[in-house]
N, C-alpha and C positions, 0 to 999 in steps of 0.2 A: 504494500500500500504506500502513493507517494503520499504526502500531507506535506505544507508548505507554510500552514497558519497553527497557533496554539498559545493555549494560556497556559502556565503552569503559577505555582505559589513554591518560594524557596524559604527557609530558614536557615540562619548563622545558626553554627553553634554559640551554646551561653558558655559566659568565664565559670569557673569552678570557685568554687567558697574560700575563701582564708581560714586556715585553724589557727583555733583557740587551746592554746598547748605551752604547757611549763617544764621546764626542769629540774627534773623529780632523778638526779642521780645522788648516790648516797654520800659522797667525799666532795660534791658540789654545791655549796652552803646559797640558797635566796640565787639560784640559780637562772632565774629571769621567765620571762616569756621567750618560746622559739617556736612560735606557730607559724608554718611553711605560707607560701603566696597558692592560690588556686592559679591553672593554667588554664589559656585563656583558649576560647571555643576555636571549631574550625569554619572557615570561610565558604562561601559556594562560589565555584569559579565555575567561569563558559568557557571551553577552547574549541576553536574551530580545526576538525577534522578535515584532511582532502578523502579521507575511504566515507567521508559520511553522505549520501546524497537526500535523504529524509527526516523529517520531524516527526516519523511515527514513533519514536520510542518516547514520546512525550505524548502523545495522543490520550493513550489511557491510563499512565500514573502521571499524576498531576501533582502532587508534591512531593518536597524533597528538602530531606535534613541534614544539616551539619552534623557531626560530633560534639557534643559539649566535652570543656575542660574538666580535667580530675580535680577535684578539692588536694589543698594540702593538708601537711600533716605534720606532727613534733618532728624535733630536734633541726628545724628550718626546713623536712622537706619540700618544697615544692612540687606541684601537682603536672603532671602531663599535661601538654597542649590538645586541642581537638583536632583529627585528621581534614582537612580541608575536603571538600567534596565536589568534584571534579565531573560536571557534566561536558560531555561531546558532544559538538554542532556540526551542521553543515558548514562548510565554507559560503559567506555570504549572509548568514545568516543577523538581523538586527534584532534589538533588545529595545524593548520599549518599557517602564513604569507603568502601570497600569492610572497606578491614583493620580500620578501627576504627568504623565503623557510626553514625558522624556527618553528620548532614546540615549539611552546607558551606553549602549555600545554598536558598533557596527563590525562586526568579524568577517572583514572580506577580504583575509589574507589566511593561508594555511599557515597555525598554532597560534594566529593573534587570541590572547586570553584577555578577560574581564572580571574582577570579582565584582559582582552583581550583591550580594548580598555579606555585611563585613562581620568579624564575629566580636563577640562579648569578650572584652577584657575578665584577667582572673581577678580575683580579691587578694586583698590584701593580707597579710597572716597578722596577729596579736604582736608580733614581733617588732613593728612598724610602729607601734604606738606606745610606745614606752618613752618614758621622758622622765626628767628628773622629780617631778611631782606625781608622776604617773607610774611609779615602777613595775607595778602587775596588770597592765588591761586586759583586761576580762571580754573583749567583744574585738570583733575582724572583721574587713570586708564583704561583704556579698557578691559574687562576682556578677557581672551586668550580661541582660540577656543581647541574644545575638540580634541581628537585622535580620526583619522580613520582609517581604515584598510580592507584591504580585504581578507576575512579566509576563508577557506578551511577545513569543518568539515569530519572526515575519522573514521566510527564508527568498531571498530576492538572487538568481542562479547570476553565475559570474561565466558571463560568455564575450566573445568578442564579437561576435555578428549575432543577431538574431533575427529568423524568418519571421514574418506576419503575413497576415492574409486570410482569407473566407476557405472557411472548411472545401476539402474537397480540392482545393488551388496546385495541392501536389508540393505539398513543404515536408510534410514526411516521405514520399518517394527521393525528392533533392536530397535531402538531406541521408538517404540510406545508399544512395549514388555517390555522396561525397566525402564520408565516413564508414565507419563499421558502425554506427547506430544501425538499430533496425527495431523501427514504428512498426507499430499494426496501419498498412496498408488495405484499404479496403474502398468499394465503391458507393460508399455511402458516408454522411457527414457526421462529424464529429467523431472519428474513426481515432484518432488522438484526442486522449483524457489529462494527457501529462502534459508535459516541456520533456521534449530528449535533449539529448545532448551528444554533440558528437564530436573527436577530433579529428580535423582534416589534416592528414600528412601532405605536404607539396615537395618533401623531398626531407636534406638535412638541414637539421636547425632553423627548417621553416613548417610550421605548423599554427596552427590557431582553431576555437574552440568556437561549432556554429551550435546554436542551438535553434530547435523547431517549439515554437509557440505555439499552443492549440488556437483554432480557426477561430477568428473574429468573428463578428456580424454590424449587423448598424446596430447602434444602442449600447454595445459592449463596454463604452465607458460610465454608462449608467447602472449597471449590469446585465444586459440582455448575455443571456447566452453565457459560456464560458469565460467571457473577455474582464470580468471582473474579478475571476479569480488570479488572473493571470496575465493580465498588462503588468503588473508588478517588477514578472520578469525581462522586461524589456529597457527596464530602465538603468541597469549597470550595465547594455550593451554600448560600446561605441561606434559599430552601425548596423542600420537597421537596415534590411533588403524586403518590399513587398513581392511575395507569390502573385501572380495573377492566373488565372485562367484562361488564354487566350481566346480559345475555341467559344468557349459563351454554353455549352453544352451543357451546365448546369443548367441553366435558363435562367443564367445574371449577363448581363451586359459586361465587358471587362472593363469599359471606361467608365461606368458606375464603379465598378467594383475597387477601380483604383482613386477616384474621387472620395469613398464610403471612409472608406479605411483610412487615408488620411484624416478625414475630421473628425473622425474617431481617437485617434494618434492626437490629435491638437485637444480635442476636447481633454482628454486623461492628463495630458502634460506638454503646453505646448512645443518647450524648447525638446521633446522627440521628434519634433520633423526635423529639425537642423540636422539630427542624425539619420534620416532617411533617404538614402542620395540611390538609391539604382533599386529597380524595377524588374522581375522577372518577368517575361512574356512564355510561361511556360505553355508543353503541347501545341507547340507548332512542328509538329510529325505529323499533325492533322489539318486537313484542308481548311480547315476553321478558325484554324490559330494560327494561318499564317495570312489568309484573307482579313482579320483584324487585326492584325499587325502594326499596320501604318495609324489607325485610327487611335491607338494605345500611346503610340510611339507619340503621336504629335500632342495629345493632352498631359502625357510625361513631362515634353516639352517645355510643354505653358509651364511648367510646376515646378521645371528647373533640376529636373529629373532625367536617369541616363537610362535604357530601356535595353536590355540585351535576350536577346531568344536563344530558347532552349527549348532539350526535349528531354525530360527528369527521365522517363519509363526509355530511349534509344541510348541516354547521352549524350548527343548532339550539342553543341556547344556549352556545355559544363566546362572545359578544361580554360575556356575562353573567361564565363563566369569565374571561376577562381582565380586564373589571374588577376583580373580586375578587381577581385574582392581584395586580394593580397596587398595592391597599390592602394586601394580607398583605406584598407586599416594604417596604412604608414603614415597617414593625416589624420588617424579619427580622434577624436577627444579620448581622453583617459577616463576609465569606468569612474560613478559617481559614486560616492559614498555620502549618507549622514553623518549630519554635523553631531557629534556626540558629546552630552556633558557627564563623566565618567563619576562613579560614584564614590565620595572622598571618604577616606579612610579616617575612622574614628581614633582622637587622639593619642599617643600613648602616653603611660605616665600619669602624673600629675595633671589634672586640669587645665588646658593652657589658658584660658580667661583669669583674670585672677577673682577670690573670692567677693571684691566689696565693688564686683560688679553685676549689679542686678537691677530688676525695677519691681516696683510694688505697685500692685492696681486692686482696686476696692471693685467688688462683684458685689452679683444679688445674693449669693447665698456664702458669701465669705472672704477671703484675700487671697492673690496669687500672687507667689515671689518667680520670678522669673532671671534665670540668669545661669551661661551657660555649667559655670562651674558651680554653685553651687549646688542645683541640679543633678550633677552625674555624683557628687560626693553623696546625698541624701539618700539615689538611689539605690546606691552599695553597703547602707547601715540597716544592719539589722536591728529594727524598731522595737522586737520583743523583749530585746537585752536591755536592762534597767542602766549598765553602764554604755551604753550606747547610746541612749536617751539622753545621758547626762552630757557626754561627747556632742551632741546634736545641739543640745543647748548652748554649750560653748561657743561651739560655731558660728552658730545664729549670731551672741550677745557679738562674739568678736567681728564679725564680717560686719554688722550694723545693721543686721535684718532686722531684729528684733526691735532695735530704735527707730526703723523704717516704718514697722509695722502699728507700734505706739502715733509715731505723726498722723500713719493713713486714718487712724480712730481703730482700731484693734481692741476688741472688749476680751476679754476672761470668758473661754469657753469660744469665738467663732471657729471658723473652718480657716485652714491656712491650707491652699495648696503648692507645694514648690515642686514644681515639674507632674508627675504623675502619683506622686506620693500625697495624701492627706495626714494632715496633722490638726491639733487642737492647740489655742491660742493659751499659755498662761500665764500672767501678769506676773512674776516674780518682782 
């Protein structure tokens, strides 16, 4: 099964916990705290495969977890990282955010990688928080969960020509004449369900990558017919060549049919006609298509268009067609890619904001402190620890939250929330 479009949902791993651990040897007197750091989760990375040609192994498992980190443990051990988790794309394949409509990434080079979703730092160990007034703490960091996200994978083929044209035009017989591809051939339309892809040899160290687009129609950039599934892949082509049907033996006119198709092409995106420079007048082995010939030829013309006849099913001037294709690629634009805004990796360390930067804003049903470090510190304390409550407090009085919160009107007993944590207000 080809699939080409998919939603999945990923998860980081989360950081691993800080231990809360003393030393307890016998010949080592007030021995201190040595609670290890938790190790931190693992990543979800995208790498673009060249063996990969489909998105069906995303079809039907839809999400996908990291590893979280190992908590630590006495005597300073530290806790194992999480194994990063390593999904394979297609080459070509884009990355879009779902909630915010960002393209993360675009992987149109074989092993270009992306981490898409970043993981959870570990926590801190008890060991971290000792100080001279502090000599045993009793409480450690929480390690912080990983990133999730919900992506939108959009697999866009990376060819250097691409056929278009109305079912039936003879883009899959070209195209099994000009490669080892081999389409379902057949005399009925829509006979191609896919995009093949084929590489044309012309000898050494000249080859290039054609692929066959399934058969337009009119409307196709609206979605009539196939053509909305699959204009997509037309657009990291650098050039485009329309199939025509010469003969009209469908019972389409070929000067419609090369009229159709382009404003089809303009509607979906206009700057693909700049890449649309040469016309196939194919089946003229038949008295049909070679008797419309001129009439093709000369409305190409108008359109600044170069028109070369051929016979897909004898071979008839194919050798001639690839040449000329081989000359138009040595001019053609370089494949496009999106512009991608990469998803930034969560701080390491210490907070880099500092603490007594934040802002206080009065709500209907309480206060929100808002700021970025203080926030990622609140959310790695474990709240249930009576000395950890006492550390929170600290915090607060010394950063100025707490005198922030006095100015906003802060009573005894509101809601305080600082980032996704809720707290209760108490007037010490």
């Amino acid at each position: 099964m080809w699939v080409d479009h998919v939603r999945i949902r990923v998860r980081a791993g989360d950081g691993g916990n800080g231990a809360v651990s003393f030393r307890r040897e016998k010949y080592v007197p007030a021995g201190g705290p040595d609670g290890g750091d938790g190790g931190r989760g693992g990543n979800v990375v995208l790498v673009a495969e060249a063996g990969e040609r489909t998105l069906v192994d995303f079809r039907y498992r839809k999400d996908f977890v990291a590893e979280n980190g190992r908590p630590g443990a006495g005597a300073r051990k530290h806790g194992s990282d999480g194994a990063d988790l390593v999904l394979r794309v297609p080459v070509g394949t884009v990355v879009r955010d779902v909630a915010t409509g960002q393209v993360l990434a675009d992987l149109a080079e074989p092993g270009a990688r992306a981490v898409v979703a970043w993981a959870g730092a570990g926590g801190k160990g008890n060991a971290h928080f000792a100080t001279p007034t502090r000599q045993a703490p009793s409480f450690a960091q929480k390690g912080l969960r990983g990133e999730e996200r919900e992506l939108e994978l959009e697999l866009k083929l990376l060819a250097d020509v691409a056929l278009v044209g109305y079912p039936n035009a003879g883009k899959s017989s070209l195209i099994s004449r000009c490669s080892a591809a081999r389409p379902e051939v057949a005399a009925y339309p829509f006979t191609t369900l896919i995009p093949n892809l084929g590489v044309v040899s012309r000898g050494p160290g000249r080859s290039f990558v054609m692929a066959d687009i399934p058969g337009l129609i009119e409307g196709a950039s609206e979605g009539a017919g196939l053509g909305h599934q699959f204009l997509r892949h037309v657009e990291r082509s650098g050039l485009l060549v329309q199939v025509v049907d010469a003969s009209g033996l469908e019972g389409r006119d070929p000067v419609d049919d090369l009229r159709v198709i382009r404003s089809e092409l303009e509607a979906y995106r206009p700057e693909l006609l700049g890449r649309l420079r040469l016309v196939v007048a194919n089946k003229i082995d038949l008295a049909e298509g070679r008797e419309n010939l001129a009439r093709l030829s000369a409305e190409a013309a108008a359109g600044g268009l170069e028109v070369l006849p051929l016979s897909a099913a004898t071979g008839e001037g194919v050798d001639a067609f690839l040449d000329r294709v081989e000359a138009l690629l040595a001019t053609a634009p370089a494949p496009s890619r999106e512009a991608a805004v990469a998803a930034p990796p969560p701080p390491k360390g210490r907070a880099r904001a500092p603490l007594k930067e934040f802002r206080v804003e009065k709500q209907n049903d309480g206060f929100t402190v808002s700021g970025e470090a203080l926030e990622r510190v609140v959310a790695r304390l474990d709240l249930e620890n009576p000395e950890s409550l006492r550390y929170l407090q600290h915090l607060l009085e010394r950063s100025g939250a707490l005198q922030a919160l006095r100015e906003a009107g802060a009573r005894e007993g509101d809601t305080v929330w600082v980032g996704q944590v809720e707290l209760e207000y108490v007037d010490d």
